[in-house]
LUMFI-651600 format. One record per residue: x, y, z of N, C-alpha, C, O in turn. Coordinates in steps of 0.02 Angstrom, whole numbers, plus 50000, padded with zeros to 5 digits. Layout:
<pts>
n.u	n.v	n.w	ca.u	ca.v	ca.w	c.u	c.v	c.w	o.u	o.v	o.w
X	Y	Z	X	Y	Z	X	Y	Z	X	Y	Z
...
</pts>
This chain:
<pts>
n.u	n.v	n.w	ca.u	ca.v	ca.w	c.u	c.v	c.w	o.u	o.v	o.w
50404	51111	49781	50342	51103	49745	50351	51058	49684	50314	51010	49676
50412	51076	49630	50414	51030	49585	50411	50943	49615	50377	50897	49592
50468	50940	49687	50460	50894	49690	50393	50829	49692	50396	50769	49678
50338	50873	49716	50297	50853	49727	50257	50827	49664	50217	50780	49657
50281	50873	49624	50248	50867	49544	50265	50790	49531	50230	50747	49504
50327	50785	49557	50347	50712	49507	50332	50651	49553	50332	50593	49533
50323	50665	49599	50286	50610	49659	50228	50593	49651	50210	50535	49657
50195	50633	49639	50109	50638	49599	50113	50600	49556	50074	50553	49553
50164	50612	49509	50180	50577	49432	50176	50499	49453	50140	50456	49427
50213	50491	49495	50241	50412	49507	50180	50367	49525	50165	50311	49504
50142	50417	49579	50076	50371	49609	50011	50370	49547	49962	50408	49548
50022	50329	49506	49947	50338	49471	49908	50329	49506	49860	50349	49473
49890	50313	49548	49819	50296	49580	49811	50350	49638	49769	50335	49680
49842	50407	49647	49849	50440	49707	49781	50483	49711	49751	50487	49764
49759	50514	49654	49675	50558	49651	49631	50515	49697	49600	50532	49747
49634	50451	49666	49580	50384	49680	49602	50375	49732	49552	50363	49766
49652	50373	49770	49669	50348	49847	49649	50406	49887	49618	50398	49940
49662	50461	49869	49647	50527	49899	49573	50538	49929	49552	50547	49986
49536	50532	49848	49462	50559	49844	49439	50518	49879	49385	50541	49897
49448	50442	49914	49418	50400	49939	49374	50420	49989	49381	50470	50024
49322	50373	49994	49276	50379	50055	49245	50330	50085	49194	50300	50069
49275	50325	50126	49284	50245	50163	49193	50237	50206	49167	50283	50239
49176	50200	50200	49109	50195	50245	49116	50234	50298	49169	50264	50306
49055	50242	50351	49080	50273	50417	49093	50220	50449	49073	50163	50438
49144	50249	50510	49167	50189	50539	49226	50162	50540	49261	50147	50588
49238	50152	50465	49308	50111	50450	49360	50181	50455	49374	50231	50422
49387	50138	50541	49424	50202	50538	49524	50186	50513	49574	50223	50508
49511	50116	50506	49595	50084	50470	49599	50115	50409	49654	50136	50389
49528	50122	50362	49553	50145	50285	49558	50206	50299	49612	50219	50270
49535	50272	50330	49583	50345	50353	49622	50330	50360	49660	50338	50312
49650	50296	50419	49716	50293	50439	49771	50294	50390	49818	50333	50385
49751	50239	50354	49796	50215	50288	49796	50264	50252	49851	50292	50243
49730	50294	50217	49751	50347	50178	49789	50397	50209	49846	50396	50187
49780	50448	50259	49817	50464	50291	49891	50465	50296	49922	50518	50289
49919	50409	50309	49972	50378	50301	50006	50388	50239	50065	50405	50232
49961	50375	50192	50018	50381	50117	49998	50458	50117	50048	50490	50098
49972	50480	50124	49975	50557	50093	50039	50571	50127	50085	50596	50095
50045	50558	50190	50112	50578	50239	50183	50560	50209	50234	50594	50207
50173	50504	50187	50234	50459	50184	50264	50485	50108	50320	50509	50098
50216	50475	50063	50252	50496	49991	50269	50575	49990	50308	50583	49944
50258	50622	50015	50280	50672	50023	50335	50700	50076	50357	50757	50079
50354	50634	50123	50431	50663	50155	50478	50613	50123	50517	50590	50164
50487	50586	50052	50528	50551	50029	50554	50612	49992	50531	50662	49966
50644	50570	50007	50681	50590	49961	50655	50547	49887	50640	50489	49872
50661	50612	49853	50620	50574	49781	50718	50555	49739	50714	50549	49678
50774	50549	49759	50834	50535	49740	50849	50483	49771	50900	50452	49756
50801	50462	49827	50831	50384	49846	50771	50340	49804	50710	50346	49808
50811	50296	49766	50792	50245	49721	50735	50201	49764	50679	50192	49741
50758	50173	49836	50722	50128	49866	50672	50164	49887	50620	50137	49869
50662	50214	49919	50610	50286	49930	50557	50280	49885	50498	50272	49901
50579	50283	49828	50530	50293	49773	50502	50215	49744	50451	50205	49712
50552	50166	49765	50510	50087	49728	50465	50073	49787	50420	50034	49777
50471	50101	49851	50447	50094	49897	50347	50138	49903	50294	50112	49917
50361	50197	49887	50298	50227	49838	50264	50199	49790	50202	50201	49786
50295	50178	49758	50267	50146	49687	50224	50104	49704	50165	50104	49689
50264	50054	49747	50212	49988	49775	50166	50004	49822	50110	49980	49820
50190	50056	49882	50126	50084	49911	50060	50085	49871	50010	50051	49885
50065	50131	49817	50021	50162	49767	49972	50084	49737	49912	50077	49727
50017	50047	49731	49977	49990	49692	49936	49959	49752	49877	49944	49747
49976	49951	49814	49938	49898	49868	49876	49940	49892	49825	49915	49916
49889	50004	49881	49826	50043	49918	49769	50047	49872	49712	50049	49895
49781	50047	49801	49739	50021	49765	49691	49972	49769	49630	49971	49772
49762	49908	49769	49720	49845	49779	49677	49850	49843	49624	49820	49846
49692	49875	49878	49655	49881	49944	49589	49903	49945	49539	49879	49972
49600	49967	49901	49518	49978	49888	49469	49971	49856	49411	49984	49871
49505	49933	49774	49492	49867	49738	49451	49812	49750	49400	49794	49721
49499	49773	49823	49472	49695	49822	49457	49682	49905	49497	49683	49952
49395	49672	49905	49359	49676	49968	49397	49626	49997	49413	49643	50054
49426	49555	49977	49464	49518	50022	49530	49532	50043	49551	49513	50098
49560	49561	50004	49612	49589	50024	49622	49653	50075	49670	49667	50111
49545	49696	50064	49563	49736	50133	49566	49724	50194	49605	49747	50237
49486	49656	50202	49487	49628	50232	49535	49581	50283	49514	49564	50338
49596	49563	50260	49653	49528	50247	49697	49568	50287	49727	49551	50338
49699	49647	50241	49744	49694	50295	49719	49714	50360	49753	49713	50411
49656	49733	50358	49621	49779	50430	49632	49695	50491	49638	49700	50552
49630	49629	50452	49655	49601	50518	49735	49583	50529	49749	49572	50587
49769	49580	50499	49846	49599	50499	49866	49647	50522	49909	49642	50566
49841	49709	50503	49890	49792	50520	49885	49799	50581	49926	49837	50607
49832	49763	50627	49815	49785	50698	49886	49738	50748	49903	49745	50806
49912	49689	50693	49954	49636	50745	50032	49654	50699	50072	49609	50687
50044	49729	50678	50110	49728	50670	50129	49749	50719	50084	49769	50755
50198	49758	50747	50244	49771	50787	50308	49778	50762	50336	49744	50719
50335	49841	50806	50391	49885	50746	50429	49873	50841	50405	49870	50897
50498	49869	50811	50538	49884	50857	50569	49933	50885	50601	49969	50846
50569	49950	50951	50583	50033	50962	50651	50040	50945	50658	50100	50936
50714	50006	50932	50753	50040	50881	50768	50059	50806	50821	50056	50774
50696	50086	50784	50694	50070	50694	50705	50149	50705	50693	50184	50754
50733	50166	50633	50753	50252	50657	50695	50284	50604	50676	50343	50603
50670	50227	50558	50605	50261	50524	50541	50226	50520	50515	50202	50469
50520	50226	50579	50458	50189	50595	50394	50196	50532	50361	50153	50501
50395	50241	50532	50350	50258	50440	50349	50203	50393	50304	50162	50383
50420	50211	50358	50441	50167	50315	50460	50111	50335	50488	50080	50290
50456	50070	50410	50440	50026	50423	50392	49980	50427	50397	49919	50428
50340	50017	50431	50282	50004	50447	50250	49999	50363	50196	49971	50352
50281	50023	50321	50241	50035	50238	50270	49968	50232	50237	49916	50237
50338	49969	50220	50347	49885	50226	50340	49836	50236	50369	49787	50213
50294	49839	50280	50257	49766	50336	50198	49790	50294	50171	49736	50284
50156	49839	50259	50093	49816	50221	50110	49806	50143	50064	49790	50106
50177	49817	50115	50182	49775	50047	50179	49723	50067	50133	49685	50051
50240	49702	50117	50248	49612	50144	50166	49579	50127	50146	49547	50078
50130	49603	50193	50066	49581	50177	50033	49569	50138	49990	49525	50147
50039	49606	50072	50004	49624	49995	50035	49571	49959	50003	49546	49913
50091	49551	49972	50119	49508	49924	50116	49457	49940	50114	49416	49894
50115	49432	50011	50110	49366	50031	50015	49334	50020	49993	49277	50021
49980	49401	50010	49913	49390	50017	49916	49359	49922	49898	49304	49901
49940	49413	49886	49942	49390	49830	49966	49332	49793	49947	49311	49739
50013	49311	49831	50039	49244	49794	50017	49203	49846	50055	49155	49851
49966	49201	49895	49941	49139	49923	49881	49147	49885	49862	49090	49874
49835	49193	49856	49767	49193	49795	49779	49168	49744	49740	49129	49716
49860	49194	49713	49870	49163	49631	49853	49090	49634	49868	49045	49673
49814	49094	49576	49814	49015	49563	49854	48979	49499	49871	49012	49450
49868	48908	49505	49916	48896	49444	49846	48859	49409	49812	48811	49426
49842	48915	49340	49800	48909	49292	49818	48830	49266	49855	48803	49308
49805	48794	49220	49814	48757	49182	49771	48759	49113	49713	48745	49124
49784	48771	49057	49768	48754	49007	49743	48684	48980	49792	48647	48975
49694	48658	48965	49688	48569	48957	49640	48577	48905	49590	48613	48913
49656	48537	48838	49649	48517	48792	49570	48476	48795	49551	48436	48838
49540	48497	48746	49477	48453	48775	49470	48439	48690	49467	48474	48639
49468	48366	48706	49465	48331	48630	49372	48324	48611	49353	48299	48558
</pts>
């Protein structure tokens, strides 16, 4: 139980991912939520990568329910991952292929600002 206390701790956004209520229909954002409720609670909270691995969950699922292009972005991605039948933790395989996604989505949006002087 404590453990759980401090897993809670880690996910700030976990109430807000929880309480969610996805339109009817959208049955990828259950899934997903779903998913992290599962996933952050069979981590060892003593493996370091376990837990940076949560952390970023917590933020991408955010962003997810955040930024309409970006969910958009995932619900057509998540349908074309493919995990190999020798992965021994298909879970945390699969959380990995939607940071990948989150980050590659994110630094193909960043834009390089420029500052320019206007005389």
């Amino acid at each position: 139980m404590k453990e759980n206390k401090q897993i809670v701790a880690l996910c700030k956004n976990f109430y807000k991912i929880m309480n969610f209520e996805p339109m009817s229909g959208d049955l990828i954002t259950n899934k997903l939520i779903r998913i992290y409720g599962e996933y952050i609670f069979k981590i060892d909270i003593n493996d370091e990568e376990a837990v940076k691995s949560v952390i970023e969950l917590d933020r991408v699922l955010d962003n997810y329910l955040n930024d309409y292009g970006f969910r958009r972005e995932l619900q057509q991605k998540i349908v074309k991952i493919k995990l190999k039948r020798d992965v021994k933790n298909p879970l945390r395989e699969f959380i990995s292929h939607i940071i990948k996604i989150f980050y590659d989505y994110e630094e193909y949006t960043t834009k390089v600002i420029c500052i320019s002087r206007w005389i």
